[in-house]
Every structure is written in C-alpha cells, then in structure tokens.
C-alpha positions as CSV (number, residue, x, y, z in Angstrom):
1,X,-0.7,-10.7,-22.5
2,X,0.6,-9.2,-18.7
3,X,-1.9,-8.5,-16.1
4,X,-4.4,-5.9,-16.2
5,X,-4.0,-3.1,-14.5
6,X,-5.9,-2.3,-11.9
7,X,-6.9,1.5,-10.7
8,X,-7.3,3.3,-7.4
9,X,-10.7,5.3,-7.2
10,X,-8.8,8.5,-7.6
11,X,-7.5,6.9,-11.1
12,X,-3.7,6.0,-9.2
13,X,-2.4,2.7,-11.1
14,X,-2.2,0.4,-8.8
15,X,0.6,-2.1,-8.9
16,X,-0.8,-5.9,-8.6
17,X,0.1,-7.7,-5.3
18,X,3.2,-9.7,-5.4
19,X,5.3,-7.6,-7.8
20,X,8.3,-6.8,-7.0
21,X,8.3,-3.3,-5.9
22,X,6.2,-5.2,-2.5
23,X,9.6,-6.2,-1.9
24,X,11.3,-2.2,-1.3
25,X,11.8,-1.2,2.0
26,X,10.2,1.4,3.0
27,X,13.5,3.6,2.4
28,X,13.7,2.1,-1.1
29,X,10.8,2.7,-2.6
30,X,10.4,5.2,-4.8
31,X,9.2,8.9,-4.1
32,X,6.3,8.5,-6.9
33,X,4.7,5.3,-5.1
34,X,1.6,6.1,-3.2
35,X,0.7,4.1,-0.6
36,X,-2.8,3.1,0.5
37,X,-4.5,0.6,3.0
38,X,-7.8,-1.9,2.1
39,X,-9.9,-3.2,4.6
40,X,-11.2,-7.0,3.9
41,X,-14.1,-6.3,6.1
42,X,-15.6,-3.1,4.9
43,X,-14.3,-2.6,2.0
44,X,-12.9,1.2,3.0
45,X,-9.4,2.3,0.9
46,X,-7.5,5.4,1.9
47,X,-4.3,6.6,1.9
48,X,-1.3,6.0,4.0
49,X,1.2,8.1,5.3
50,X,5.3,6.3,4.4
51,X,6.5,8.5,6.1
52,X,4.7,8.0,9.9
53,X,4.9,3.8,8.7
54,X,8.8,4.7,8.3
55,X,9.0,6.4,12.1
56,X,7.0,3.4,13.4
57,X,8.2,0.3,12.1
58,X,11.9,1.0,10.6
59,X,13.1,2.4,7.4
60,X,14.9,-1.3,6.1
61,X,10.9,-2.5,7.0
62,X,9.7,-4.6,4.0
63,X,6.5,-3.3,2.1
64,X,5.0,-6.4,1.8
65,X,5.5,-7.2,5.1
66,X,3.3,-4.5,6.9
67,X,-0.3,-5.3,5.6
68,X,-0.4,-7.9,9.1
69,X,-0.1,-4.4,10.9
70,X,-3.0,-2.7,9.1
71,X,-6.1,-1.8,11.3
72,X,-9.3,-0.6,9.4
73,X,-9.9,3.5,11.5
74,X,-13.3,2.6,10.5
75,X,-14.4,-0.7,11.4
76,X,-11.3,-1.6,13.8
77,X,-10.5,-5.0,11.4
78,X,-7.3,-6.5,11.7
79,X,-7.5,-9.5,9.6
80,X,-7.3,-9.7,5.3
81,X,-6.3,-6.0,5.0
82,X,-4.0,-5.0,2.3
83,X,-1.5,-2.3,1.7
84,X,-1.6,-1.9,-1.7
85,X,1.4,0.6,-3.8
86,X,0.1,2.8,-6.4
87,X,2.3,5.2,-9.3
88,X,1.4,8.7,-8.6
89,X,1.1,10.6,-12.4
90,X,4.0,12.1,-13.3
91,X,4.2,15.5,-15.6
C-alpha cells in the first residue's frame, strides 16, 4: 500500500516531500502544480507565486532546493519552513 495522500486546506493533493517532482526546476514543473509555503513555527500555509520565485532565483532553480529561502510574512521564521507542490483539479 503507497503513501497516503495528504490534502491542502483548499482540498489541493498535495504531493509527499521527497517525490520526485521536488526535483523539477522551476521551468520544468508542470503548469497544474501549485505551489505553497509552510511555516514550522506558526503553522501558517499559503500560496506561492512560481512565477516571482522564477524571476528571483533562476528558472533551472531546483524545487526542492528553495524551502532554505522561505520566510514566514507572518511570523518572519526562517528555519523548518517547507515549500510543499500540490496538483491543481483538472476538468
């Protein structure tokens, strides 16, 4: 039996961490991928903009790579956060 899957709040699927979609670049991954940020500290999730992370840190920029560059707009922690890919619903 695989994994559960586990579900944003606004019912995205959210892939676990470590699959292998966490290994796209930011170029690669796929147009139905949402992406959102999770603070450790406070527990806040929202959504994240690709396209700004693309402008500021590269296109060929690994997914999995950019969680270290996370910064909570609510509590201002840096440390533990994850960026976390989720599959939009397709029609």
């Amino acid at each position: 039996m695989g994994q559960p899957r586990m579900r944003h709040r606004k019912g995205i699927a959210l892939l676990p961490l470590g699959h292998s979609d966490y290994e796209q670049t930011l170029r690669g991954l796929a147009q139905w991928y949402e992406l959102s940020a999770a603070c450790s500290g406070c527990g806040r999730t929202v959504p994240v903009d690709r396209y700004e992370m693309r402008r500021r840190f590269g296109e060929n920029k690994k997914v999995g790579t950019l969680a270290s560059k996370l910064v909570c707009s609510g509590c201002g922690n840096r440390v533990g956060n994850k960026l976390l890919i989720g599959m939009m619903p397709r029609d």
